[in-house]
TORKOL-4160 file (C-alpha; in steps of 0.2 Angstrom, whole numbers, padded with zeros to 4 digits, m for minus):
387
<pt num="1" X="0000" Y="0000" Z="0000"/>
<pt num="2" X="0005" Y="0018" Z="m0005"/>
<pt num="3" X="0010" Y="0029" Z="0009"/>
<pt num="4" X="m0006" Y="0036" Z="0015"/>
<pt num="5" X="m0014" Y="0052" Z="0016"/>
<pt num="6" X="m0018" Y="0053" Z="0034"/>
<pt num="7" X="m0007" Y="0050" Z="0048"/>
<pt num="8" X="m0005" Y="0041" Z="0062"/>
<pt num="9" X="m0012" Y="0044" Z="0076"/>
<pt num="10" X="m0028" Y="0038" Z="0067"/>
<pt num="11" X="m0044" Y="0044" Z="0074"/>
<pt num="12" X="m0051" Y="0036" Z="0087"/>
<pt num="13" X="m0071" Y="0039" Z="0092"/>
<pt num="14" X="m0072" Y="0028" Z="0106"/>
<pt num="15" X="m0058" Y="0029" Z="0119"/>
<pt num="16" X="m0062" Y="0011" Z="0125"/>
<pt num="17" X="m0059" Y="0007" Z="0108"/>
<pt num="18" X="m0045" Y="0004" Z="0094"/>
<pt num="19" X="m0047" Y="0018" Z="0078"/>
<pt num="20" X="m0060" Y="0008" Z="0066"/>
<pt num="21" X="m0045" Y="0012" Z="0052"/>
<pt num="22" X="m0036" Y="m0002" Z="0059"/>
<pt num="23" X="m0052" Y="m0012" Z="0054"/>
<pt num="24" X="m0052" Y="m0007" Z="0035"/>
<pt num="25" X="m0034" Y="m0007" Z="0034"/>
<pt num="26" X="m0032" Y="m0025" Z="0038"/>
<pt num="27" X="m0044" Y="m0031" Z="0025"/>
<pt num="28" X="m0027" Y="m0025" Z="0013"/>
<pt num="29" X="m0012" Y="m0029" Z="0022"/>
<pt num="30" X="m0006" Y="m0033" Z="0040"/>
<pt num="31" X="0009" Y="m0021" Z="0035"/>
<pt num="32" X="0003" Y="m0002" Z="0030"/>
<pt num="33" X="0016" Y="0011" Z="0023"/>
<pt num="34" X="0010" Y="0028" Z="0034"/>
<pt num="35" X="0017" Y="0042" Z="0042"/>
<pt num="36" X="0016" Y="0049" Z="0061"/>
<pt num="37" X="0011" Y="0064" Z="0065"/>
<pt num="38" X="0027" Y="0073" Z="0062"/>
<pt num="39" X="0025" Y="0067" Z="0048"/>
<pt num="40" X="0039" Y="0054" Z="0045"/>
<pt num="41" X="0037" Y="0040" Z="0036"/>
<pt num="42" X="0034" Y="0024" Z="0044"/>
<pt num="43" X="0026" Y="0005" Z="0045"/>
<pt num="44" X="0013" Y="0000" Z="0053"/>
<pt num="45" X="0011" Y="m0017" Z="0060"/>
<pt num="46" X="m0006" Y="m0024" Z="0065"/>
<pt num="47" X="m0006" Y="m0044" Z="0061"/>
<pt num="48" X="m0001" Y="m0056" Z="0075"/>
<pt num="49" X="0013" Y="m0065" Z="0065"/>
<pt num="50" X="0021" Y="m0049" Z="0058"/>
<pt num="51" X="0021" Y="m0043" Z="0075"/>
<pt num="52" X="0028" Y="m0056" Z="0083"/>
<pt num="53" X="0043" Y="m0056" Z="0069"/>
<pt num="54" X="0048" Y="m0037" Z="0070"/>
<pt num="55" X="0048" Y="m0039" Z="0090"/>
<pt num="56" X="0057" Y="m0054" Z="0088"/>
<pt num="57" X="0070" Y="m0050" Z="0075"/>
<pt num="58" X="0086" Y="m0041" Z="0081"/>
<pt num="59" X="0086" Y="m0034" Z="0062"/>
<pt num="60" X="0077" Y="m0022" Z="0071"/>
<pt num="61" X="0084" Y="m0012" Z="0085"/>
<pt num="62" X="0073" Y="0000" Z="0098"/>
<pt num="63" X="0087" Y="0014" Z="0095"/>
<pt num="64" X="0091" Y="0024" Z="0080"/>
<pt num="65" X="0108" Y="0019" Z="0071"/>
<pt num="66" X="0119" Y="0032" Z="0077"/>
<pt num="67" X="0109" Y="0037" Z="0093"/>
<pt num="68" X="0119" Y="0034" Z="0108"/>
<pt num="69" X="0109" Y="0020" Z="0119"/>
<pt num="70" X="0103" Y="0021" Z="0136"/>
<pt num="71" X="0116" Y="0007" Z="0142"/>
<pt num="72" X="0109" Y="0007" Z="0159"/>
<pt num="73" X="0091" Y="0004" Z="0157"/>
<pt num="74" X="0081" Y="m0006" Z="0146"/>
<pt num="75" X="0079" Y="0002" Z="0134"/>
<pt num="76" X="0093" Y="m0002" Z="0121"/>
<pt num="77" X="0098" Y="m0018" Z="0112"/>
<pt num="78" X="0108" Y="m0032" Z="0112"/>
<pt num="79" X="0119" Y="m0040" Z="0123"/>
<pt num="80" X="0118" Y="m0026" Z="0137"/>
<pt num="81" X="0098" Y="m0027" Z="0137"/>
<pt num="82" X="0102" Y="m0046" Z="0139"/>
<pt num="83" X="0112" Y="m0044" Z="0153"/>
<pt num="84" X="0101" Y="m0031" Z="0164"/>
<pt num="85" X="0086" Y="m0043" Z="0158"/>
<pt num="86" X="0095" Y="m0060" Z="0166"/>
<pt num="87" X="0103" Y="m0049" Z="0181"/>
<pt num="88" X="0083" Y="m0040" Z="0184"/>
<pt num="89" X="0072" Y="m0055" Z="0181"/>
<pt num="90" X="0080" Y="m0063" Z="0199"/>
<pt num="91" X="0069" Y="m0051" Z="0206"/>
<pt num="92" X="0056" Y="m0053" Z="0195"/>
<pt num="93" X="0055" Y="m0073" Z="0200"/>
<pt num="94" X="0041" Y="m0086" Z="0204"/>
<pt num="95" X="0045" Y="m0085" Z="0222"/>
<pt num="96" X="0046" Y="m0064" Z="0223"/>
<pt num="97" X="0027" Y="m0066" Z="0216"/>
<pt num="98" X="0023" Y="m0079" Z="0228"/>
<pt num="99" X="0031" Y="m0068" Z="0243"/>
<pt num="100" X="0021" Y="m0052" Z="0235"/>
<pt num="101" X="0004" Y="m0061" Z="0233"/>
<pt num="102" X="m0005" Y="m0061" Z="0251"/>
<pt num="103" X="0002" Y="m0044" Z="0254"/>
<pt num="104" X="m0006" Y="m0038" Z="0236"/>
<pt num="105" X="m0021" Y="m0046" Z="0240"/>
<pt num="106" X="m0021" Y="m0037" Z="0258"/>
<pt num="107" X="m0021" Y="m0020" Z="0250"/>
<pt num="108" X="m0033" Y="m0023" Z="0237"/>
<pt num="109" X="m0045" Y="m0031" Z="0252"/>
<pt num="110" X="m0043" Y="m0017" Z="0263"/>
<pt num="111" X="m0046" Y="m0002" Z="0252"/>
<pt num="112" X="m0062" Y="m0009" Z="0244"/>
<pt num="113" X="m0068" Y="m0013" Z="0263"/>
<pt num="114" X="m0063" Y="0005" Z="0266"/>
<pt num="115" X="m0075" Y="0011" Z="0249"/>
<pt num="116" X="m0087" Y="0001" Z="0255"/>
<pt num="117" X="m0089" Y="0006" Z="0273"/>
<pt num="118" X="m0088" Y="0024" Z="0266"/>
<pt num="119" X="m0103" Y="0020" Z="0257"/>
<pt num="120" X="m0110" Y="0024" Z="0238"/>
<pt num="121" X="m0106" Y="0034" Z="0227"/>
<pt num="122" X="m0087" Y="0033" Z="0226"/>
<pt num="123" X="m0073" Y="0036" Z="0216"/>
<pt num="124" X="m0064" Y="0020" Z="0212"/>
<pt num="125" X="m0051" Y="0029" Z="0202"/>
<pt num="126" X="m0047" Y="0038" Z="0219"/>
<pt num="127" X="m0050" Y="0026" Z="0232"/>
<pt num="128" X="m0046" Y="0010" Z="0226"/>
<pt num="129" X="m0037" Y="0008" Z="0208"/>
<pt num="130" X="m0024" Y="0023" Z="0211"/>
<pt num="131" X="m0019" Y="0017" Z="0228"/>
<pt num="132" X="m0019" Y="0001" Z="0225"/>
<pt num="133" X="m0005" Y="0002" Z="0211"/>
<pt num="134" X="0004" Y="0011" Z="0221"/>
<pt num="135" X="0004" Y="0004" Z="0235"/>
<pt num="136" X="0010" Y="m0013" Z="0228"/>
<pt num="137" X="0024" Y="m0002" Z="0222"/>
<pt num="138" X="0030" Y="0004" Z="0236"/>
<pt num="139" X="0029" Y="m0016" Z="0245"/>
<pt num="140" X="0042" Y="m0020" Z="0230"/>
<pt num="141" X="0050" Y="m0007" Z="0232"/>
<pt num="142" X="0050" Y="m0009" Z="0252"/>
<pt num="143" X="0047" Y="0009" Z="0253"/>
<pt num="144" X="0048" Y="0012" Z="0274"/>
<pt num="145" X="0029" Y="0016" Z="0280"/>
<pt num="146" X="0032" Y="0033" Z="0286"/>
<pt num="147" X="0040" Y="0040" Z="0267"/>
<pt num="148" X="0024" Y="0033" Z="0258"/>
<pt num="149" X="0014" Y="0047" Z="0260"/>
<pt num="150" X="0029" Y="0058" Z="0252"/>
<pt num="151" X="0032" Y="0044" Z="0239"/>
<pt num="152" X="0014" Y="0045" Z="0233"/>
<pt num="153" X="0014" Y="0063" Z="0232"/>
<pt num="154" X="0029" Y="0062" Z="0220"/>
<pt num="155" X="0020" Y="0048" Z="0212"/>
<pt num="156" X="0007" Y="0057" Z="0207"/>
<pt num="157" X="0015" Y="0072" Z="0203"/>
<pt num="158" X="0028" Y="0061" Z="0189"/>
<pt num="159" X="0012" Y="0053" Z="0180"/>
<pt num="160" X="0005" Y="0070" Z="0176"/>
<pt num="161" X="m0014" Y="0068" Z="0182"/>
<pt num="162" X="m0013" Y="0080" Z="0194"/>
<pt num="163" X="0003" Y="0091" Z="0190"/>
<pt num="164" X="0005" Y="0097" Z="0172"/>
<pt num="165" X="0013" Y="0110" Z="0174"/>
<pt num="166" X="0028" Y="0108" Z="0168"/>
<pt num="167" X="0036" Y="0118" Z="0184"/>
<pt num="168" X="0029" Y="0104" Z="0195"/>
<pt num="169" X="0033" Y="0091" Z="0187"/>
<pt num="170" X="0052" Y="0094" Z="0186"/>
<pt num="171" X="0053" Y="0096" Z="0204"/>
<pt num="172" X="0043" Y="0081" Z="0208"/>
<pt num="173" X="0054" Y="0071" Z="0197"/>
<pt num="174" X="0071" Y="0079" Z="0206"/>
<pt num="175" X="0062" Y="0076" Z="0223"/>
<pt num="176" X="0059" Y="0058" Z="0219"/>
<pt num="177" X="0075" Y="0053" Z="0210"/>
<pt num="178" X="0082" Y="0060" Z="0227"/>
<pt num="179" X="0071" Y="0050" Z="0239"/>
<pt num="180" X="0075" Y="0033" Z="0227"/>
<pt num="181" X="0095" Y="0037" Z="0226"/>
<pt num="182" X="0094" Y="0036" Z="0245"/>
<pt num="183" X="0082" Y="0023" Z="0247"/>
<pt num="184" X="0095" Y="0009" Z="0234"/>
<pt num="185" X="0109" Y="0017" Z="0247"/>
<pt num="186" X="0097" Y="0008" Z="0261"/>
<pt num="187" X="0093" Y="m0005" Z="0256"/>
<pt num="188" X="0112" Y="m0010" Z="0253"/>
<pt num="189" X="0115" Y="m0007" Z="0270"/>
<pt num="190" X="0099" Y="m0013" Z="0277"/>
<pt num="191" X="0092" Y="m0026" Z="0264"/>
<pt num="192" X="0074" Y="m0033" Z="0266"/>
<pt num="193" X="0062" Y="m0046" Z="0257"/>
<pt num="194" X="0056" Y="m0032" Z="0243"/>
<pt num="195" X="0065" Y="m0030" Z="0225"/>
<pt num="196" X="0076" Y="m0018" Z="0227"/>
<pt num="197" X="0086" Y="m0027" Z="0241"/>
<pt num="198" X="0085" Y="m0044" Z="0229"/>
<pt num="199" X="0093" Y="m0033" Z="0217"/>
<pt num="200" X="0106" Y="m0026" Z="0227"/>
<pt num="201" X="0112" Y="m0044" Z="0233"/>
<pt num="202" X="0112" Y="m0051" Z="0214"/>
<pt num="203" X="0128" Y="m0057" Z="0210"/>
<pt num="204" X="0128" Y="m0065" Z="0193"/>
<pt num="205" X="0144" Y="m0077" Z="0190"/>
<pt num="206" X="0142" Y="m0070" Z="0172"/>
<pt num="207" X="0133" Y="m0056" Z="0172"/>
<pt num="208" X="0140" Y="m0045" Z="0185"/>
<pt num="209" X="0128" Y="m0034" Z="0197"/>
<pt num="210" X="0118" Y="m0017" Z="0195"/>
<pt num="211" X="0128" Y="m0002" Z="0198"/>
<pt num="212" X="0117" Y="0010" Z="0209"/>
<pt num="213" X="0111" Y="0020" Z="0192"/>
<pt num="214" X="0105" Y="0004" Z="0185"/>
<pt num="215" X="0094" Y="0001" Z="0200"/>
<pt num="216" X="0087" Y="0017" Z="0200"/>
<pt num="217" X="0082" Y="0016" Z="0184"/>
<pt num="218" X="0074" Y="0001" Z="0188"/>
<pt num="219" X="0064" Y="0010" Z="0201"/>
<pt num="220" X="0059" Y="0023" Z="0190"/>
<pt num="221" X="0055" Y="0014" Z="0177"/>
<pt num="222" X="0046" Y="0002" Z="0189"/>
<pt num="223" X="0034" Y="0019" Z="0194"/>
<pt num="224" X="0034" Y="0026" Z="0178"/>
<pt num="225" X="0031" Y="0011" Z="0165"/>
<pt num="226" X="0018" Y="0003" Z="0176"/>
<pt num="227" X="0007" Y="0016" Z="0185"/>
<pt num="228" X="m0005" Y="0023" Z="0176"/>
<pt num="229" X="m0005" Y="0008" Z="0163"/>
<pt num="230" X="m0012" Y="m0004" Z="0179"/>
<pt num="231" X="m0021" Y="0010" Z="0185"/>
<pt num="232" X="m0032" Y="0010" Z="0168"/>
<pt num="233" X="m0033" Y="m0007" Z="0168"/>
<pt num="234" X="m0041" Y="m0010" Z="0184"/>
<pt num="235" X="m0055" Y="0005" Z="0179"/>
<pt num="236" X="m0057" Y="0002" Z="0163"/>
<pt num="237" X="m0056" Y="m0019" Z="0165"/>
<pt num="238" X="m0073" Y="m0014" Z="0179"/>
<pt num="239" X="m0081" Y="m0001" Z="0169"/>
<pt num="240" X="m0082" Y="m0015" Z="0152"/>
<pt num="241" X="m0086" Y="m0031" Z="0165"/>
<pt num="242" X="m0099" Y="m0018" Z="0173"/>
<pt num="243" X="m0108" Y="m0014" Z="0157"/>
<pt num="244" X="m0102" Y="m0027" Z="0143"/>
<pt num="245" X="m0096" Y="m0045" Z="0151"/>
<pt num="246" X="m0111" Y="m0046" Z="0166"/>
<pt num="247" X="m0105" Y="m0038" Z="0179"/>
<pt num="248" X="m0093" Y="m0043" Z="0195"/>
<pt num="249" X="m0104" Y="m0057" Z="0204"/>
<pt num="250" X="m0097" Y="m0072" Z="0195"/>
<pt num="251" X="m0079" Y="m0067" Z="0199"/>
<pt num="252" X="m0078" Y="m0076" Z="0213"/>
<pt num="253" X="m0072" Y="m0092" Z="0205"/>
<pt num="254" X="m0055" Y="m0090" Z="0201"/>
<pt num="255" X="m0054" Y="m0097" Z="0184"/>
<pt num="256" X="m0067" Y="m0088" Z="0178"/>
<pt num="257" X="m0058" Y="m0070" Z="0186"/>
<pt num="258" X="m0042" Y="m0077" Z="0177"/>
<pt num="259" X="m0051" Y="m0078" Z="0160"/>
<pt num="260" X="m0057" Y="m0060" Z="0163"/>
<pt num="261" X="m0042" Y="m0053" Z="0169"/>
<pt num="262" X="m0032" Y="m0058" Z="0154"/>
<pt num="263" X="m0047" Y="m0050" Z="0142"/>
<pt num="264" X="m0047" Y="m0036" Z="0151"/>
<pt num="265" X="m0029" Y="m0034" Z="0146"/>
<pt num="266" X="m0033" Y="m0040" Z="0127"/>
<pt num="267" X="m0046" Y="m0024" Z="0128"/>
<pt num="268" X="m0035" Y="m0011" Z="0136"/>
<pt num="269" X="m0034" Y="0001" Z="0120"/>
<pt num="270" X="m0024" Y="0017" Z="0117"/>
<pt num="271" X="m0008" Y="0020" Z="0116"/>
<pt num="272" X="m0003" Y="0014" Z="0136"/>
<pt num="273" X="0005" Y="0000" Z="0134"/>
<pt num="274" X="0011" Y="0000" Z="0119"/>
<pt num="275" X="0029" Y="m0006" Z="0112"/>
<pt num="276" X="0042" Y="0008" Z="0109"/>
<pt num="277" X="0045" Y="0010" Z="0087"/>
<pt num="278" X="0057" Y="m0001" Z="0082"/>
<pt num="279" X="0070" Y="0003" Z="0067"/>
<pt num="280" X="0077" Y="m0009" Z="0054"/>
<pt num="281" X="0098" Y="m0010" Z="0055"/>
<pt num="282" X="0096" Y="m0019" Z="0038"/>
<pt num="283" X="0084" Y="m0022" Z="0023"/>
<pt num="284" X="0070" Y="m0034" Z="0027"/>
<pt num="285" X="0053" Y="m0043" Z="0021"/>
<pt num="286" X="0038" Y="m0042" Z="0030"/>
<pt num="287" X="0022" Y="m0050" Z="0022"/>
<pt num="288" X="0028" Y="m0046" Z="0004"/>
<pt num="289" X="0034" Y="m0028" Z="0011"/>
<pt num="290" X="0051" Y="m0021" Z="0008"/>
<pt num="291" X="0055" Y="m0012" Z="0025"/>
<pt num="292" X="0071" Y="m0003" Z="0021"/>
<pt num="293" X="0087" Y="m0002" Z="0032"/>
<pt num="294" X="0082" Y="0014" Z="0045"/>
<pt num="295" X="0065" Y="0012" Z="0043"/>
<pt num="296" X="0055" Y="0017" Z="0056"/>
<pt num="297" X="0040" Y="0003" Z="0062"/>
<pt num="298" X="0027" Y="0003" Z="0073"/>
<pt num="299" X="0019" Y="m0012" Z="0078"/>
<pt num="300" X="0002" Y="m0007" Z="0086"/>
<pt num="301" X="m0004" Y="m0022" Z="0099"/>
<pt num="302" X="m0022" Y="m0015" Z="0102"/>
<pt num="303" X="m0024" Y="m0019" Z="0082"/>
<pt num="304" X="m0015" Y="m0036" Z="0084"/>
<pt num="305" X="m0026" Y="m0039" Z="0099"/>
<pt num="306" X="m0042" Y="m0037" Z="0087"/>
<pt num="307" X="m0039" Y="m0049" Z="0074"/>
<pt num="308" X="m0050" Y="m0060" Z="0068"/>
<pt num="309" X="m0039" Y="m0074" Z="0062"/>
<pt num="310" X="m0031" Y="m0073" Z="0079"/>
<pt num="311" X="m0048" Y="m0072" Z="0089"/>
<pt num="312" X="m0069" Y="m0076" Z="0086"/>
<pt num="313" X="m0077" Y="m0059" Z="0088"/>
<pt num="314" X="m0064" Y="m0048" Z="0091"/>
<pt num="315" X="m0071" Y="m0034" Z="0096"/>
<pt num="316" X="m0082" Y="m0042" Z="0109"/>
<pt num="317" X="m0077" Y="m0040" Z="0125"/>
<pt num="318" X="m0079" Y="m0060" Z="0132"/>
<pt num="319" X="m0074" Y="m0064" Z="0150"/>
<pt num="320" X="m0075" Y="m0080" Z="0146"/>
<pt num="321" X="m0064" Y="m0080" Z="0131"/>
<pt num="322" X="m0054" Y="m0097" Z="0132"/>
<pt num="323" X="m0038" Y="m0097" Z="0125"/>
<pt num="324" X="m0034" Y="m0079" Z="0125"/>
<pt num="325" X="m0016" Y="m0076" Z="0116"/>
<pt num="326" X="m0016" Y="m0059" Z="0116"/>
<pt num="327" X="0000" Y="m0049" Z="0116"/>
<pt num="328" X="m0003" Y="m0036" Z="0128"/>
<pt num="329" X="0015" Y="m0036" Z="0136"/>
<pt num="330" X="0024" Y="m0035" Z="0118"/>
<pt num="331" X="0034" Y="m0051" Z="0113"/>
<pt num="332" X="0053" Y="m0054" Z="0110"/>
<pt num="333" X="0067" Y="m0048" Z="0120"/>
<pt num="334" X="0057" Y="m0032" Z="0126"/>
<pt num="335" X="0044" Y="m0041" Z="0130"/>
<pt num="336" X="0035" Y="m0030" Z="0148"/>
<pt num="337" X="0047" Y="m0036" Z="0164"/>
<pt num="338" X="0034" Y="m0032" Z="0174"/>
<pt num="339" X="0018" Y="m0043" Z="0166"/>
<pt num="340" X="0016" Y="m0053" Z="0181"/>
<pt num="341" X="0016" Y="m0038" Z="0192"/>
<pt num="342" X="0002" Y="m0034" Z="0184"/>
<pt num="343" X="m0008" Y="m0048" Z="0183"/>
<pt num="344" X="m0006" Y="m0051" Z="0203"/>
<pt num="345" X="m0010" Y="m0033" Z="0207"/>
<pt num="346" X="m0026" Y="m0031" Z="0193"/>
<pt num="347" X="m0033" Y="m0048" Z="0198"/>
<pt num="348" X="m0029" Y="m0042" Z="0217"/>
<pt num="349" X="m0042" Y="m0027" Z="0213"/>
<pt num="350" X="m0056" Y="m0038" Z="0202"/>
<pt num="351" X="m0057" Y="m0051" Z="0216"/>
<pt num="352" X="m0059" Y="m0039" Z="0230"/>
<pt num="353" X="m0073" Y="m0031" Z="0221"/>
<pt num="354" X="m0083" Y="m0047" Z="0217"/>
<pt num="355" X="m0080" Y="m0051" Z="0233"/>
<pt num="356" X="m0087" Y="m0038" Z="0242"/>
<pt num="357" X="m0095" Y="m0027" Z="0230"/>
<pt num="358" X="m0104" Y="m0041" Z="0218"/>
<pt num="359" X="m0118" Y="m0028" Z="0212"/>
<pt num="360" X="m0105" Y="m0013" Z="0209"/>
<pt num="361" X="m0112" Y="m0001" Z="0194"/>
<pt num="362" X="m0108" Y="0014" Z="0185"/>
<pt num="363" X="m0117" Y="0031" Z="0189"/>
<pt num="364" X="m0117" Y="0038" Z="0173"/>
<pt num="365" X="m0116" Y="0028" Z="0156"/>
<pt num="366" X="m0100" Y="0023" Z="0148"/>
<pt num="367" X="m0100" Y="0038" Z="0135"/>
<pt num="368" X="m0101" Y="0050" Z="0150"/>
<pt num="369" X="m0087" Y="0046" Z="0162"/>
<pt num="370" X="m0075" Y="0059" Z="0159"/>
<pt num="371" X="m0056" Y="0055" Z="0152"/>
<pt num="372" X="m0038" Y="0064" Z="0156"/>
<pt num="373" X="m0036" Y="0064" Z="0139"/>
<pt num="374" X="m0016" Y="0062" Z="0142"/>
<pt num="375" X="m0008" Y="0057" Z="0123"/>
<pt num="376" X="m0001" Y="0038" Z="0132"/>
<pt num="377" X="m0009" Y="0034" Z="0146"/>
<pt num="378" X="m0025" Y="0042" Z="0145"/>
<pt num="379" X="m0039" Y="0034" Z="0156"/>
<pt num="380" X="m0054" Y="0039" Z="0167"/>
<pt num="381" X="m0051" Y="0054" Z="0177"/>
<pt num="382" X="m0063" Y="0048" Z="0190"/>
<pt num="383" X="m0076" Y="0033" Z="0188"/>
<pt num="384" X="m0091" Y="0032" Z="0203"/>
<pt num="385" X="m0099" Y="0018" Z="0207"/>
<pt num="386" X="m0112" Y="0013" Z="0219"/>
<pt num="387" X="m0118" Y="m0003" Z="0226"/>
C-alpha cells in the first residue's frame, strides 16, 4: 500500500476502543506504509505473526543507528539489554510473586472494605485503583511506611494527572529521584524481602551486578512504565465487565476471574502500553513488504489484539474467552518485565470487588465518564460507582 494520506495517530471515536481504520486497513495488508504525526514516514504493523517477527527480529533495534543508547536501562539492544534482563528477572522470579501475593491481596481487600464502609457513590479511580498500584509499588519497592505518603505525592506528581505544569513536574521528578538514590543506598546497607534489596544482593557469576544507576532506573521505570497503565486497567477492566461481560458477581471463581483478567488486558486500548518503534539495522521482508534499512516501524498491539484470524469476535469483550493469546505485554526480548506484576495486582483489585461489591455499577453511562485525555496513558479521570 502507497504511503497514505492521513497520519498516524488515526482517529479514534471511542476511547475504550482501537481507531476503526485499523479495521479497513487490515482487509489489505497486515503491514501499511503511513506516516506519524510529524510526519515521517513509517510502518505500521497490526497482524499477530508480523508482530511477533519485528519484536522478535534483532534486524530491528529499539534505538536509531547512530543514537547513543541508554546502556543502563532497558531500553537499548543487544547483549547489554540481555544482561540487565538476566541480572533483573531474579527479582522478578516465581518465588518474589509468591512472597508479593498475600500482601497484594491485603491492599486490594482493605481499600475496597474501606470504599465500601464509606458507602455509595465513590470514586474508584481515587479510592481503590490509584492506591492500589501504588501501594503494591512501594511493598516492591519496600518503601519504609512513614515515606509513603511523600512517595505517593511524587508519584502522582511524575504521572502527570494532577501536575501538568511543567514547573511541577520537574521538581517532583528531582524530589523523587532523590528520595530513590537514598532509598538503593538503604537497602544495601539494610536489605529486606522487597526487589530492590533482591537486586542489590544479585551477584551473577556471568553477568555482574547493577551499579546504583542501574537500580534506580529500575525504580523509576518500575513507577513510571507501570502506574497509570495498571491503574487503567483496573477502571477500565470494571467499567467493560460492569456494562459489557455481566458484571462482577461471577468473579468469585477463580478461573473464571483469570479468564477476565487476561481480556481485560486483550481490551485495554490506546496507546498505554504500547511497544516503543522499532527501526530496521538492515533491509528486510515483512508480508511481501520491503522495509528498508532505518526504517522506522510501529507495531500497534491493540490492532493485533483485534484480529479476527487470531480471535472469534474480536471486538467483543468476552470474559470467558478461552484461549486468550493476546499480546498485551509485547513479545521478544522487550517483551514488559513487569507482566506478572500486573496480573497479581489487577486480579488483586477484580477479586476484591466481586468479593465484596458483587452488584458494583456505574453512575453515569459509559459515554459520560469523563477521560484525562493524556496522549499515552490516557484513562478515566474519575469513575463512581455505587452498590
Amino acid at each position: 500500500m502507497e504511503l497514505l494520506n492521513f497520519e498516524l495517530p488515526y482517529d479514534r471515536p471511542s476511547p475504550l476502543e482501537p481507531p476503526p481504520a485499523y479495521a479497513d486497513l487490515r482487509k489489505d495488508s497486515p503491514v501499511i506504509r503511513t506516516q506519524t504525526g510529524a510526519g515521517t514516514p513509517a510502518w505500521l504493523i497490526i497482524g499477530p505473526k508480523e508482530a511477533q517477527s519485528v519484536l522478535s527480529d534483532r534486524r530491528f533495534a529499539i534505538t536509531r543507528e547512530g543514537d547513543p543508547p541508554d546502556v543502563e536501562s532497558l531500553l537499548n539492544d543487544g547483549e547489554n539489554h540481555a544482561r540487565l534482563r538476566r541480572v533483573m528477572a531474579h527479582g522478578f522470579s516465581a518465588r518474589m510473586m509468591n512472597s508479593l501475593k498475600p500482601k497484594v491481596d491485603r491492599i486490594a481487600e482493605e481499600l475496597v472494605e474501606e470504599m465500601r464502609a464509606a458507602g455509595p457513590p465513590a470514586n474508584l479511580m481515587e479510592l481503590v485503583a490509584h492506591p492500589m498500584v501504588l501501594g503494591v509499588i512501594t511493598q516492591m519497592l519496600g518503601v519504609p511506611v512513614e515515606d509513603r505518603e511523600r512517595f505517593y505525592k511524587w508519584a502522582i506528581a511524575v504521572s502527570v494527572v494532577i501536575i501538568d505544569e511543567e514547573q511541577g513536574l520537574a521538581q517532583g521528578w528531582a524530589e523523587l529521584l532523590e528520595f530513590l538514590s537514598a532509598l538503593v543506598q538503604s537497602k544495601r546497607e539494610q536489605p529486606q524481602d522487597d526487589l530492590l534489596s533482591t537486586l542489590v544482593a544479585v551477584r551473577d557469576s556471568e553477568d555482574g551486578r547493577l551499579n546504583d544507576t542501574e537500580l534506580l532506573k529500575t525504580a523509576a521505570g518500575l513507577l513510571t512504565g507501570g502506574q497509570l497503565t495498571t491503574v487503567n486497567a483496573i477502571t477500565i477492566g470494571v467499567m467493560k465487565l460492569i456494562e459489557m461481560g455481566g458484571g462482577l458477581a461471577g468473579l468469585t471463581d477463580e478461573h473464571k476471574l483469570e479468564l477476565a483478567v487476561e481480556e481485560i488486558f486483550r481490551h485495554q486500548a490506546g496507546i498505554s502500553g504500547e511497544t516503543f518503534p522499532r527501526y530496521a539495522r538492515a533491509d528486510v521482508e515483512i508480508a511481501g513488504h520491503h522495509i528498508a534499512e532505518g526504517d522506522m516501524v510501529i507495531v500497534r498491539l491493540e490492532g493485533v489484539n483485534r484480529d479476527p484470524a487470531l480471535f472469534s469476535d474480536p471486538d467483543k469483550f468476552d470474559p470467558a474467552r478461552s484461549p486468550n493469546p493476546h499480546m498485551r505485554f509485547g513479545y521478544g526480548p522487550h517483551r514488559c518485565v513487569g507482566a506478572a506484576i500486573a496480573r497479581l495486582t489487577v486480579t488483586a483489585a477484580i477479586r476484591a470487588l466481586a468479593n465484596q461489591l458483587p452488584t458494583l455499577a456505574l453512575t453515569v453511562p459509559l459515554d459520560e465518564v469523563p477521560w484525562t485525555g493524556l496522549p499515552l496513558d490516557n484513562g478515566p479521570s474519575e469513575l463512581i460507582v455505587t452498590w
